[in-house]
N, C-alpha and C positions, 0 to 999 in steps of 0.2 A: 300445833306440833312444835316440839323444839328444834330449835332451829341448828341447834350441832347434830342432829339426828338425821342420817341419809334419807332420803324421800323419792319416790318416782311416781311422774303424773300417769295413771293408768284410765285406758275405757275400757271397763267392762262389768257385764252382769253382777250386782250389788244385791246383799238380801238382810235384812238384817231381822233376826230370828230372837223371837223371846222368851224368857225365860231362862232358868239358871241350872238346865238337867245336862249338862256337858260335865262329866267325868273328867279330868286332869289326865286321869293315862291315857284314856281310850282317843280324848279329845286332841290330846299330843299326836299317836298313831297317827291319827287319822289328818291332821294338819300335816305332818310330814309325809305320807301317802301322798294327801293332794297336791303338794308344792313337789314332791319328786315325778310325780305324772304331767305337772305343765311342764319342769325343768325337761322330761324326754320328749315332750310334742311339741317343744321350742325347737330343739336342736335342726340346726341345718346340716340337710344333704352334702358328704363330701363330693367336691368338685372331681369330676372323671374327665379323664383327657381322652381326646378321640381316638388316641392309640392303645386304652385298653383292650386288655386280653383276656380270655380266660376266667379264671376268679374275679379278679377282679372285676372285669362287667358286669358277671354273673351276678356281685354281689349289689351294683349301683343298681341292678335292676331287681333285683328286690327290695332293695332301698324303696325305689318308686315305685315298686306296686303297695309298699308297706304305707306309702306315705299317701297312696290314694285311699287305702280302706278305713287310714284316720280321718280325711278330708271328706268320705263318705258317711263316717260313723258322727261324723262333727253338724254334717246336713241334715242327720235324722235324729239329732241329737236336739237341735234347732228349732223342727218341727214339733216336738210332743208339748211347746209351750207351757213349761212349768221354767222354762228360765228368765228370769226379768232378764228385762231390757239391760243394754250394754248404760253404762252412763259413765262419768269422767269423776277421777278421782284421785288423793292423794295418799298413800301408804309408807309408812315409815314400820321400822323394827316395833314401833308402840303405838303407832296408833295411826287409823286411815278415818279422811274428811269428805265428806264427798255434801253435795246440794240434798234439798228431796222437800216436796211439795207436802208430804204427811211425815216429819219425822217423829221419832222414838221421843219419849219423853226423858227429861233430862235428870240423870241419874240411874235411869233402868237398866238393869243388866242384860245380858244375850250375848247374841254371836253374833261377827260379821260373819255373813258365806259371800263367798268372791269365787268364780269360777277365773281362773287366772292363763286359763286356753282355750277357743271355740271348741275342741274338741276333747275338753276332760267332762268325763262321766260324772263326776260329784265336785262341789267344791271346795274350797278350804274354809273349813267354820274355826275362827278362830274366835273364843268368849272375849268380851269387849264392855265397858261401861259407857254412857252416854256422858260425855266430859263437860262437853258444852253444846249449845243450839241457840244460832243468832241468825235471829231475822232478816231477812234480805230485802230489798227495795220490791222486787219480782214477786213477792208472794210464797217463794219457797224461802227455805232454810239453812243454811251452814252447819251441818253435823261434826260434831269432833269426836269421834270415838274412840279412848282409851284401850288399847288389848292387854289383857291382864295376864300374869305370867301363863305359861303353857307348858315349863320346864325348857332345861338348857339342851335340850337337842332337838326340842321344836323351835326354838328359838334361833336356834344355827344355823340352821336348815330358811326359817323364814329371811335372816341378817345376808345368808347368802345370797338367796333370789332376787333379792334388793339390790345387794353390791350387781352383779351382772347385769339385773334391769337396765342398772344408772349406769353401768357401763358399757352396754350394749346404746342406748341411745345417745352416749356421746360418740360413738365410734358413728352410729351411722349421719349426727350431725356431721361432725367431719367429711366424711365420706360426700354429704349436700353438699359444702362448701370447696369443695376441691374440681 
């Protein structure tokens, strides 16, 4: 990856899909669909003070019954086993690296799918080229996957969820160190 290029190390479910039947429009939608569905099943719960009233309870407590039927929907989401495993990974605006015991052959086209919240329905398939794959001491691989354009508002959309990733895990560094 390049290294002026923001990057954020992620775990999670990794698929990497072949073939080259990804449409540019459809495929754009649909990246930005999945990345605006983990942006809202990230968000955290606004803090309620004991001395709410009113609406305002009213509304934290919908808050948390909303937030159970995700946390519900994410458990059975879990079980139908069509999600690979979580594994650890690195994702920048062009391109996500991750390990893998069978990789793609180098050069092939396809999609990464990254489900980018335990509890989103579909993933984000965003079309990718195989850049590089360097053997590791372990017996698996080093994947470097190129994601090729997707258009400028799937792009903004993915540049953003990056920017907050990486800024979301400095803040909670901090937060450990304090």
């Amino acid at each position: 990856m390049n290294a002026e290029q923001l990057s954020v190390p992620l775990c999670v479910p990794l698929a990497w899909q072949t073939g080259e039947g990804l449409k540019s429009a459809e495929a754009g939608t649909a990246a930005v669909r999945a990345l605006a569905t983990a942006v809202s099943l990230a968000e955290r719960p606004p803090l309620v003070n004991e001395e709410a009233l009113g609406l305002e309870l009213e509304v934290a407590r919908l808050h948390q019954k909303t937030q159970l039927l995700i946390e519900l929907l994410a458990l059975a989401l879990g079980r139908d086993g069509s999600r690979p495993a979580a594994i650890e990974l690195q994702l920048s605006g062009t391109a996500c690296s991750w390990h893998s015991a069978h990789p793609p052959a180098l050069g092939s086209s396809g999609a990464v799918a990254l489900w980018l919240h335990p509890a989103a329905p579909e993933p984000m398939c965003w079309p990718a080229e195989i850049a590089e794959v360097t053997a590791q001491g372990d017996g698996r691989s080093c994947v470097q996957a190129r994601l090729l354009p997707l258009g400028e508002a799937a792009q903004a959309v993915l540049d953003r969820h990056i920017f907050q990733l990486h800024r979301r895990a400095i803040a909670e560094a901090r937060s450990q160190r304090s």
